[in-house]
C-alpha positions as CSV (number, residue, x, y, z in Angstrom):
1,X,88.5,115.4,106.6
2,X,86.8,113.7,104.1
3,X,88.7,110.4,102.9
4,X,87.8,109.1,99.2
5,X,88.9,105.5,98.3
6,X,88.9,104.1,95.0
7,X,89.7,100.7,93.7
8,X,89.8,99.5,90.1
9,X,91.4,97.1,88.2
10,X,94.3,98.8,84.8
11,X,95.3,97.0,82.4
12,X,99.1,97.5,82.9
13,X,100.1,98.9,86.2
14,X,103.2,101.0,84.5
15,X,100.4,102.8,82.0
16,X,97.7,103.4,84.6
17,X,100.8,105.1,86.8
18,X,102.3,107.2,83.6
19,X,98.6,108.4,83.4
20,X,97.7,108.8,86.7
21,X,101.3,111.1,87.5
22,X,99.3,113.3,85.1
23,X,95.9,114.3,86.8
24,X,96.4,113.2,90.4
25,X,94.3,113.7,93.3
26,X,96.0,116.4,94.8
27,X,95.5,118.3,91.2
28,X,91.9,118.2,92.5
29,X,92.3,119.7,95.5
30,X,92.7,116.8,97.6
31,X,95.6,117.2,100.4
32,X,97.2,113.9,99.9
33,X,97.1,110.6,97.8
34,X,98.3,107.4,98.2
35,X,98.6,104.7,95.7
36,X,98.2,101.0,96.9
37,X,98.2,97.6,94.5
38,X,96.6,94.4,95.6
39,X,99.5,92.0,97.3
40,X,97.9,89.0,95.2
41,X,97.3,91.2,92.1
42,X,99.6,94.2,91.4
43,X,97.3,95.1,88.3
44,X,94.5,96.0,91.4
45,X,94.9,99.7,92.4
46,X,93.5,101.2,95.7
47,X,93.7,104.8,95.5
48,X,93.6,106.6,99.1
49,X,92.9,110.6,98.7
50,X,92.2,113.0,101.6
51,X,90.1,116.2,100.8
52,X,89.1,119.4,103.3
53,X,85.1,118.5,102.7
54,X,82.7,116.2,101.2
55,X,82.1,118.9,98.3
56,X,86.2,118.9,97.3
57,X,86.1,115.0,96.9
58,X,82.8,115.0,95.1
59,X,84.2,117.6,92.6
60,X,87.0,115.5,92.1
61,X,85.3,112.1,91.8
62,X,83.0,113.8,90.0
63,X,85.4,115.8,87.1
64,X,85.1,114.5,83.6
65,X,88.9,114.9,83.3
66,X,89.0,112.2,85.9
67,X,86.6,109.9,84.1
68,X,88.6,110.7,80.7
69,X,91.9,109.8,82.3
70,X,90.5,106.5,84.1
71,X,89.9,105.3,80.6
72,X,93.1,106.1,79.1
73,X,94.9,104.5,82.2
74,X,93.6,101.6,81.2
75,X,91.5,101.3,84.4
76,X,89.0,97.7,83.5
77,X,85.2,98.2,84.2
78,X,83.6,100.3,87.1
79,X,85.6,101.4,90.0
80,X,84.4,100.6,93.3
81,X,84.3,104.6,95.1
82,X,84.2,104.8,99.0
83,X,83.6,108.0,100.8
84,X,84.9,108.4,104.6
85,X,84.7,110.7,107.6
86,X,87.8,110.8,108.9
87,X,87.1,110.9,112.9
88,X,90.3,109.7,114.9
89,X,94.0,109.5,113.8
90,X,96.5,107.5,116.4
């Protein structure tokens, strides 16, 4: 399993949310999301997808629907994109 993390900063964690409900990862193909906000700063999102292989979460990341919804969420310069192997789970 591939594991794709993203982290951004929104704007307004109630927008980004509305607008992320609408294209989620799992819209993409991914098997699961999870969405995590920064203890200190709850406008700081860490988004936590799992996809079947490295091409599924490329295609996601990778969709200029994605992009296009990022902005209207409100999501505040580049987001930081992390790609993992998943190779244990205990």
């Amino acid at each position: 399993m591939i594991v794709a993390a993203v982290r951004h900063s929104v704007d307004d964690f109630d927008q980004w949310k509305a607008v992320f409900d609408e294209f989620p990862p799992t819209e993409g193909g991914a098997l699961f999301a999870r969405v995590n906000r920064a203890v200190e700063d709850p406008n700081t999102i860490a988004v936590v997808a799992g996809f079947e292989t490295l091409q599924a979460a490329t295609a996601f990341l990778e969709n200029p629907e994605l992009k296009a919804k990022m902005q209207e969420g409100g999501v505040i310069g580049e987001p930081r994109i992390e790609l993992y192997e998943e190779v244990a789970v205990v």
